[in-house]
BAVEXRO-203224 format. One record per residue (C-alpha): residue number from 0; x, y negated, z negated. Coordinates in Angstrom, 2 decimals, always signed. Each point is the difference from the previous one (the first is absolute). Example, Ala and Ser with C-alpha at 12.3 -4.5 7.8 and 13.67 -1.06 7.14 Angstrom:
<rs>
   k      xx      yy      zz
   0  +12.30   +4.50   -7.80
   1   +1.37   -3.44   +0.66
</rs>
This chain:
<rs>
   k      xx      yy      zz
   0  -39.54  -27.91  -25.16
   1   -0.03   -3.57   -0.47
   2   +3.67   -0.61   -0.96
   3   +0.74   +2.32   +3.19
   4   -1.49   -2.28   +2.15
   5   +0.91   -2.99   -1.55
   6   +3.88   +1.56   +0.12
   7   -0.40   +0.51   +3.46
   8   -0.94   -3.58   +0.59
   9   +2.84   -1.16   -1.56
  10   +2.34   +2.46   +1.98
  11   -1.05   -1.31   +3.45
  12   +0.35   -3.86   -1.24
  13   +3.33   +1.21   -1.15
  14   +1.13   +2.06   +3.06
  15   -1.05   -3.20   +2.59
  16   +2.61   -2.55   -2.50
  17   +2.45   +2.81   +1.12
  18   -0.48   +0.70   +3.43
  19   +1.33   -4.08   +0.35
  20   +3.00   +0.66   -1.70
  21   +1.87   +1.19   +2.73
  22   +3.06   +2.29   +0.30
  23   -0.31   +3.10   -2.20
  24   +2.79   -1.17   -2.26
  25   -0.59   -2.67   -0.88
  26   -1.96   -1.55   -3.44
  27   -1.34   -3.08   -0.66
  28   +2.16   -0.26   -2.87
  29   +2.44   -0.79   +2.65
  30   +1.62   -3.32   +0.15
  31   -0.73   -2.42   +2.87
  32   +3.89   -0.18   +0.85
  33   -0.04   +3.62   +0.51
  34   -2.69   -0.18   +1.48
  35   +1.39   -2.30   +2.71
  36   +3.03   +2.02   +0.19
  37   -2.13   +3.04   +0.89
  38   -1.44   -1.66   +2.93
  39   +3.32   -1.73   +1.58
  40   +1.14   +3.17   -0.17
  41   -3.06   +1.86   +1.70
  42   +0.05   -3.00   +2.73
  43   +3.77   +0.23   +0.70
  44   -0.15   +3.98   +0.61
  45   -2.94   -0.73   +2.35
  46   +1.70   -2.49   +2.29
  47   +3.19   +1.95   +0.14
  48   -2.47   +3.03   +0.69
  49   +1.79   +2.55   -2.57
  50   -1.83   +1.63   -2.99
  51   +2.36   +1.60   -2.79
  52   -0.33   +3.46   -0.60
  53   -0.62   -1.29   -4.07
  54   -3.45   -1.50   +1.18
  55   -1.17   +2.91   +0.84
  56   +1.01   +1.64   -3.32
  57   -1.58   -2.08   -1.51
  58   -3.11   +0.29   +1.56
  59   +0.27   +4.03   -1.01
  60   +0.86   -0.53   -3.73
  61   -2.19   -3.02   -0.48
  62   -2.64   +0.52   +1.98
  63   -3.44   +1.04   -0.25
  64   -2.54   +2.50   +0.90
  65   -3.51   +0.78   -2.32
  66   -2.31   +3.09   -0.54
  67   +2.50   +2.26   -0.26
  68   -1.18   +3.31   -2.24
  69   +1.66   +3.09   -0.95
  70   -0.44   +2.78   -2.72
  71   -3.01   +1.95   -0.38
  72   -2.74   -1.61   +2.41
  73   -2.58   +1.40   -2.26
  74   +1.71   -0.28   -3.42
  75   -1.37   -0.40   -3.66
  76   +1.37   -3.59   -0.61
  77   +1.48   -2.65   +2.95
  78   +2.71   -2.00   -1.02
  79   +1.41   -2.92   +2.09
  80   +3.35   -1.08   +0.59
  81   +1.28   -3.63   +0.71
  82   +3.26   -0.28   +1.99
  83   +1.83   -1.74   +2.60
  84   +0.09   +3.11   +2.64
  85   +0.12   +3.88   +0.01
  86   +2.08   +0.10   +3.46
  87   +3.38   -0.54   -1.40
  88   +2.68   +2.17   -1.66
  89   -0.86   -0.39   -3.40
  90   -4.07   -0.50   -0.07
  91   -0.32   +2.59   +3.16
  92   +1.38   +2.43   -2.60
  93   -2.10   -1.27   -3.20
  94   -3.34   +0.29   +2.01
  95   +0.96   +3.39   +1.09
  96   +0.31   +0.76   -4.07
  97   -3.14   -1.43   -0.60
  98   -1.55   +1.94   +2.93
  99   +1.27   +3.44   -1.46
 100   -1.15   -0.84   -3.54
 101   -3.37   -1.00   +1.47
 102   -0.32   +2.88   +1.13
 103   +1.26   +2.00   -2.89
 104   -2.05   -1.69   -2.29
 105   -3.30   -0.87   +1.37
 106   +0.40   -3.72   +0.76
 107   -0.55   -2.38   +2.99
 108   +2.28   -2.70   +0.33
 109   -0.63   -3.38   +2.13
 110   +2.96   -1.79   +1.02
 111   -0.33   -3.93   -0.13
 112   +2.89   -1.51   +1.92
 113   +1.15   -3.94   -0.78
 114   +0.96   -2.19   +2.82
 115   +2.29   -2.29   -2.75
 116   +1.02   +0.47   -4.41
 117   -2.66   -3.31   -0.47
 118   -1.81   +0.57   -2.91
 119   -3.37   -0.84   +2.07
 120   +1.20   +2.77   +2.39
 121   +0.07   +2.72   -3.22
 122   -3.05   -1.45   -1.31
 123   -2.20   -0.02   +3.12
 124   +1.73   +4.09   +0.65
 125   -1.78   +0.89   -3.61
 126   -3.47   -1.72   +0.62
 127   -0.24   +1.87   +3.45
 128   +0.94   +3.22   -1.74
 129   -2.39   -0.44   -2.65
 130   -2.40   -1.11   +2.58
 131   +0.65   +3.31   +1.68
 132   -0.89   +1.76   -3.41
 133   +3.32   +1.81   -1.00
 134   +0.45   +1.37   -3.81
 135   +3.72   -1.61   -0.35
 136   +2.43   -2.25   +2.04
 137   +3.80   +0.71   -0.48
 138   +1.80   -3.77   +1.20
 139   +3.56   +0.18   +0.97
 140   +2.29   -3.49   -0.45
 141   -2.43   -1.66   -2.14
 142   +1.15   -2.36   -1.58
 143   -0.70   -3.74   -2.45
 144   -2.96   -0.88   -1.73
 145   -2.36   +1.39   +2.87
 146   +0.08   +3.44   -0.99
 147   -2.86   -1.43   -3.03
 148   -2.06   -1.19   +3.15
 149   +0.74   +3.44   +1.28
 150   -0.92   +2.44   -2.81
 151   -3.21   -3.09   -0.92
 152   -1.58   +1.55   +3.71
 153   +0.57   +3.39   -1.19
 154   -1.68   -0.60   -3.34
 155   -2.95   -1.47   +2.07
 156   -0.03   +2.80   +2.16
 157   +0.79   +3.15   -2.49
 158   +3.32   +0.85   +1.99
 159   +3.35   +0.80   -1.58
 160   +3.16   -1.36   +1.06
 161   +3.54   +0.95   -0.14
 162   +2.96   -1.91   +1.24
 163   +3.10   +1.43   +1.78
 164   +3.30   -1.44   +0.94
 165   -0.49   -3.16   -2.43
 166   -0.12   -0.23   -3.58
 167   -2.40   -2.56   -2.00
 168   +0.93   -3.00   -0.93
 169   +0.91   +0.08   -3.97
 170   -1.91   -3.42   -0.21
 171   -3.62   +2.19   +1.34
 172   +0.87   +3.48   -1.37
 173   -1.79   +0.05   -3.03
 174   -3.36   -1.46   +2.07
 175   +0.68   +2.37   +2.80
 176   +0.51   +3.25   -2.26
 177   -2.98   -1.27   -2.01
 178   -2.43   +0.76   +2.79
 179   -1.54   +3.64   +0.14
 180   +0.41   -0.28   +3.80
 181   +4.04   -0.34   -0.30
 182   +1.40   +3.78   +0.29
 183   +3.29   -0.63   +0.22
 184   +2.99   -0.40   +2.52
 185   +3.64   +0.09   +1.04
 186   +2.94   -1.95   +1.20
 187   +3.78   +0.67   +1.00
 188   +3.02   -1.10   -1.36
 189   -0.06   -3.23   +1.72
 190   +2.67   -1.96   -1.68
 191   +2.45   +3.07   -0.06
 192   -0.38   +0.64   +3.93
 193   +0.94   -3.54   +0.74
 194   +3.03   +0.46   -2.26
 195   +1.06   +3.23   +1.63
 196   -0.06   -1.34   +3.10
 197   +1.85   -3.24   -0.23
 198   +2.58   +2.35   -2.32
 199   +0.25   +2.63   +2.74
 200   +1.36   -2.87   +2.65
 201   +2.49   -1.11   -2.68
 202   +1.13   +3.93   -0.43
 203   +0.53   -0.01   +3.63
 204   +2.64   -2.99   +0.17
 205   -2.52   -2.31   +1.01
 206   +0.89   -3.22   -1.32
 207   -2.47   -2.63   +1.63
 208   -3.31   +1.06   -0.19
 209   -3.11   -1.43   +1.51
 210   -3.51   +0.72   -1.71
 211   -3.46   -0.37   +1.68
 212   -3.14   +0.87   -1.89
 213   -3.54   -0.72   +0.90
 214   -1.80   -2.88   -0.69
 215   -0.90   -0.43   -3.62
 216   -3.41   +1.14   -1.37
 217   +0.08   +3.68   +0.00
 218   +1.16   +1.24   -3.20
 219   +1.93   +3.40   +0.83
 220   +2.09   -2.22   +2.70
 221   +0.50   -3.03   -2.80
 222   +1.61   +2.82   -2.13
 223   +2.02   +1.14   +2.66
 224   +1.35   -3.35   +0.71
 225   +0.48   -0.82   -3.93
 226   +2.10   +3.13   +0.08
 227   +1.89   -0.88   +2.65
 228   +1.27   -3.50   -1.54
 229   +0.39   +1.57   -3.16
 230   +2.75   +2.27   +2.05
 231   +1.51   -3.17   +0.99
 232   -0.08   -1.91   -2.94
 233   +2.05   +3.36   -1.63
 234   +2.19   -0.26   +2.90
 235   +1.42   -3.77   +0.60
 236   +2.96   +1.79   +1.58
 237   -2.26   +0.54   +3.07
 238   -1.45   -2.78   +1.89
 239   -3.52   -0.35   +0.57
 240   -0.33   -0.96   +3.71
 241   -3.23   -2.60   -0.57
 242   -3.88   +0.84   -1.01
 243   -2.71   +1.30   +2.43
 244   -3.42   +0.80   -1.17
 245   -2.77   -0.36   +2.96
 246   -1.34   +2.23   +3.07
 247   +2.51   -0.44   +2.52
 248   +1.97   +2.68   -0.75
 249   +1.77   +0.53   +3.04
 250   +0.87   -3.53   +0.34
 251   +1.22   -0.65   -2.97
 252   +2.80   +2.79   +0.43
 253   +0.32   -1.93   +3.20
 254   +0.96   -3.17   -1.54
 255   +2.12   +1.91   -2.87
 256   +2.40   +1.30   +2.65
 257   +0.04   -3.19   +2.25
 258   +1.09   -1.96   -3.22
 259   +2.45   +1.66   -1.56
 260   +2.08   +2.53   +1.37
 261   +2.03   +1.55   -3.18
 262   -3.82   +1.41   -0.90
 263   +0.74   +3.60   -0.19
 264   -3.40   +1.15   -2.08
 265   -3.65   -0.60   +0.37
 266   -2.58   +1.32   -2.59
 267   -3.63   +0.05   +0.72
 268   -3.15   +0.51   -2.28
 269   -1.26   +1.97   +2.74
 270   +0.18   +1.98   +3.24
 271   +3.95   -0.62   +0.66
 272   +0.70   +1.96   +3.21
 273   -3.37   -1.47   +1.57
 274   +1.36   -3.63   -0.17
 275   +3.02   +0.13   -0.50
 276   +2.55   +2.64   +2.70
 277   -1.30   -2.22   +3.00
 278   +1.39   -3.68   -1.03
 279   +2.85   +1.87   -1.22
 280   +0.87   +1.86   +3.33
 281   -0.96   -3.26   +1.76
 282   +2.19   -2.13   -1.28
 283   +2.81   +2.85   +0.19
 284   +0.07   +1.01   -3.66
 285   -0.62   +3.39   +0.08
 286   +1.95   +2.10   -2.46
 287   +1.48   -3.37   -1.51
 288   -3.39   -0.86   -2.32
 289   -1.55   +2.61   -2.45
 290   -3.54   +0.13   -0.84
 291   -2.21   +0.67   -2.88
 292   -3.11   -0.05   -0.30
 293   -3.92   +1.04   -2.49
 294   -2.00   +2.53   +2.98
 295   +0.39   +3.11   +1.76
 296   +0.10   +0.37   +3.39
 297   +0.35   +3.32   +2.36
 298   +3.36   -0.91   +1.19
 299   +1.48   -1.08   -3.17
 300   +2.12   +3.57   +0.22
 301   +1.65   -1.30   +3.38
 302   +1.51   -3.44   -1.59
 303   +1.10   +1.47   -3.39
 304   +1.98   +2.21   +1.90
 305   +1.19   -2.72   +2.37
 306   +1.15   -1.60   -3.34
 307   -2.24   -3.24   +1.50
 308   -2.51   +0.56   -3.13
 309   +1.80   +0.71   -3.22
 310   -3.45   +0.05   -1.71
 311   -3.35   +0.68   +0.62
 312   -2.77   +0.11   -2.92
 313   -3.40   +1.22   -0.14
 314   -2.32   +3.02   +0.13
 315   -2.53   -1.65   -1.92
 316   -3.30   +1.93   +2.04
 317   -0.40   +1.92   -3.36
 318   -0.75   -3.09   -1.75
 319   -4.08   +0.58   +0.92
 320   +0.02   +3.08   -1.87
 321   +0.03   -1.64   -3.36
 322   -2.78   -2.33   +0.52
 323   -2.01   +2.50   +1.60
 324   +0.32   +2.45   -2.90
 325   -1.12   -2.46   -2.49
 326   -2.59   -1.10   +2.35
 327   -1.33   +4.07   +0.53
 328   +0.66   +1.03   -3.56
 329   -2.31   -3.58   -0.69
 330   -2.91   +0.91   +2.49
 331   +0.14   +3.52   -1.52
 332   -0.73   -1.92   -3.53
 333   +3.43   +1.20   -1.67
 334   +1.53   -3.28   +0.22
 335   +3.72   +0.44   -0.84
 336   +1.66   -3.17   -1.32
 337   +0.49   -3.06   +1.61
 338   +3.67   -0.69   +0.94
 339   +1.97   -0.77   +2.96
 340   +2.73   +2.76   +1.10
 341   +3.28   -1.52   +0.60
 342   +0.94   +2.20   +3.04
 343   +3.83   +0.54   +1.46
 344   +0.97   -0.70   +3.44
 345   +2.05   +2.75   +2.23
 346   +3.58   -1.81   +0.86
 347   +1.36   +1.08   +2.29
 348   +3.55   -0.71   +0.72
 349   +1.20   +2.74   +2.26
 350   -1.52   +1.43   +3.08
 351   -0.40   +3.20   -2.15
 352   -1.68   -1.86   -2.77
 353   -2.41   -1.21   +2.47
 354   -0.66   +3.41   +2.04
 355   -0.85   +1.97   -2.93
 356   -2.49   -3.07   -0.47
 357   -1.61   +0.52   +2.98
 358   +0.49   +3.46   +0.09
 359   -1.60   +1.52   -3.53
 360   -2.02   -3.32   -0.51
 361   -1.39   -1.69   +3.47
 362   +0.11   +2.59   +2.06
 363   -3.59   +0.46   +0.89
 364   -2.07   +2.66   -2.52
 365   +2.42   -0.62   -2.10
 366   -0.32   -2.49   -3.18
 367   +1.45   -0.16   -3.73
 368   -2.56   +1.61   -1.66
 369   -2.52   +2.13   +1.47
 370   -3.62   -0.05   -0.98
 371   +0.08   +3.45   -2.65
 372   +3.56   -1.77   -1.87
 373   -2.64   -3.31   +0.21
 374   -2.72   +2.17   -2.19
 375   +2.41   -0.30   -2.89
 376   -0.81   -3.56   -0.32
 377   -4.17   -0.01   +0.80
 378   -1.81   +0.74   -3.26
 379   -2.54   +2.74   +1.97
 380   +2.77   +1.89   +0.59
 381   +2.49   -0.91   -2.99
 382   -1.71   -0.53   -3.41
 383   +3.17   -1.06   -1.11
 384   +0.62   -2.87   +2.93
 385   +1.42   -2.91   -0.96
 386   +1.28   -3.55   +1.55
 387   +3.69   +0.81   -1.93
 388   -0.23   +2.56   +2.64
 389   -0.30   -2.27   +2.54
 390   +2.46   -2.08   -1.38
 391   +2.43   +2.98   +0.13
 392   -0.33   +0.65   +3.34
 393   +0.37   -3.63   +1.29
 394   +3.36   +0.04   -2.22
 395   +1.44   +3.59   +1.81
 396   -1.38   -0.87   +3.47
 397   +3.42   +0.75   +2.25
 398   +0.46   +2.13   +3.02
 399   +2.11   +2.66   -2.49
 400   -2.76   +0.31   -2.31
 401   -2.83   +0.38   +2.63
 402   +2.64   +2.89   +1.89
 403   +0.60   +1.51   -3.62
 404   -3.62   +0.48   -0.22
 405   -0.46   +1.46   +3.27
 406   +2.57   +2.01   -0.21
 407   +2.41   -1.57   +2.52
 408   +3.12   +0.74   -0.52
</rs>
């Protein structure tokens, strides 16, 4: 009871050093030029009274909201979830999952959602979920050294965590998988997606090709940017427009077009249609620049057929499953063994491609594997369960394997 309180304590010192941090997107890791560039931006868009559409995207995917719970209300075990929102296309859809397996499985889960990646923001998440008394946290984008001050509250607290969407540092693996709190995780292909989509611009004659990635600091969007120059550094035939890492998304495709007007390619670690189609259509570009882009979006159908999007990756909702089975089978006390899944992406480079996406895995009641194929990897239900399992299924995750299995022809 003590450490509860005293977590709780800590949470609320925590949570004030955020609330004066500002706009939802930004981190204190940021530096005090872009800092200053945020706000001369902000200030000119107020005195010429217009507000891009982008801001208020980015209010939706970064934004917060707290005390959100799904599941079973009244289940066995209560597992939190740390994540940057559940109102977009791609965590709307992975709370849903975790809502049906909840239910399926007897477990409450409490949704924690981060204003910012700042490793004080994950930290202060876990000490008010611990405060609040869950059995395991599952983290999503965790990354550095300050998953060890993570998974040290859940030691003092007797919760579990898994992580999801980031894979642990090499340098901290062997401390973090020595801790009986550690269940396990999974990550995508990273690396590969940022490869893909920088290679899928060069397929389609582009030739001068700007990238834009998010600011450094969050490890799945670091590996997506180290793919992406590794494209370019196996291409020198195609020229790489400049280097844009940051939060002003929209303005940096801005400044891409107003400089240079032989660009004919933009890749993006993340949502591409979102902040990219309006600069292009403003500055009268339209069906002269191809995206690409890491992130689903509902529309992504529309634009592949267009031929504006040549590709669009992602589909990684299933990625909670993984951590959540190690963290059940764990809670259960059939621990399977620690690992972290490597997990595939969907790519999708056709409008068919994408439907069949959104139409045998997003669609809503619909998800890769339902809870009774799930039982095959829970020790209560499967003796014989293992975390190879797990690793199989991360490797065969596609939209043909998941219609194969449920019988979609």
């Amino acid at each position: 009871m003590g450490k509860r309180v005293i977590a709780l304590m800590l949470t609320a010192v925590m949570a004030l050093s955020l609330f004066g941090c500002g706009a939802a997107a930004e981190t204190p890791a940021e530096s005090e030029a872009t800092e200053e560039s945020t706000e001369a931006l902000a200030q000119e868009q107020e005195d010429s009274g217009e507000t891009e559409a982008a801001d208020e995207t980015t209010k939706e995917v970064w934004g917060g909201q707290t005390g959100e719970v799904c599941g079973d209300e009244n289940g066995e075990y209560t597992v939190g979830v740390i994540i940057h929102t559940t109102t977009d296309y791609l965590c709307a859809k992975l709370k849903s999952y975790t809502d049906y397996l909840g239910k399926e499985y007897s477990v409450k889960f409490s949704y924690y959602i981060i204003e910012n990646f700042a490793d004080e923001t994950y930290l202060a998440g876990i000490e008010n979920l611990c405060a609040q008394g869950v059995d395991g946290i599952i983290t999503t984008n965790f990354s550095g050294t300050a998953v060890l001050q993570g998974l040290k509250i859940c030691e003092d607290n007797g919760v579990y965590m898994g992580v999801g969407w980031s894979q642990i540092d090499e340098q901290i693996k062997d401390q973090v998988y020595a801790s009986d709190y550690f269940v396990g995780g999974a990550y995508e292909s990273e690396v590969q997606a940022g490869k893909d989509i920088i290679e899928s611009l060069i397929s389609a004659g582009c030739t001068n090709i700007a990238p834009i990635g998010y600011e450094p600091g969050i490890t799945c969007h670091d590996r997506r940017w180290q793919g992406m120059m590794e494209a370019f550094e196996e291409h020198p035939e195609i020229n790489k427009a400049g280097e844009y890492r940051g939060l002003e998304f929209t303005k940096a495709v801005e400044d891409y077009l107003a400089s240079d007007e032989t660009i004919d390619g933009i890749a993006i670690t993340l949502l591409g249609i979102e902040y990219c189609m309006e600069p292009i259509k403003s500055a009268g570009r339209e069906g002269k620049v191809k995206i690409a882009f890491v992130d689903l979006s509902e529309n992504c159908g529309e634009y592949l057929e267009s031929g504006d999007v040549v590709c669009a990756i992602g589909g990684q909702y299933v990625d909670v499953v993984f951590p959540f089975i190690f963290m059940y089978n764990a809670l259960n006390g059939t621990p399977l063994e620690k690992t972290e899944v490597p997990v595939n992406f969907i790519t999708c480079k056709s409008a068919e491609e994408f439907e069949n996406y959104a139409n045998y895995l997003h669609a809503d009641g619909v998800y890769c594997w339902t809870a009774e194929e799930l039982k095959d990897v829970i020790v209560k239900y499967n003796p014989d369960a293992t975390a190879d399992m797990l690793v199989e299924m991360g490797a065969n995750y596609s939209s043909e394997d998941t219609m194969a299995r449920h019988g979609v022809n």
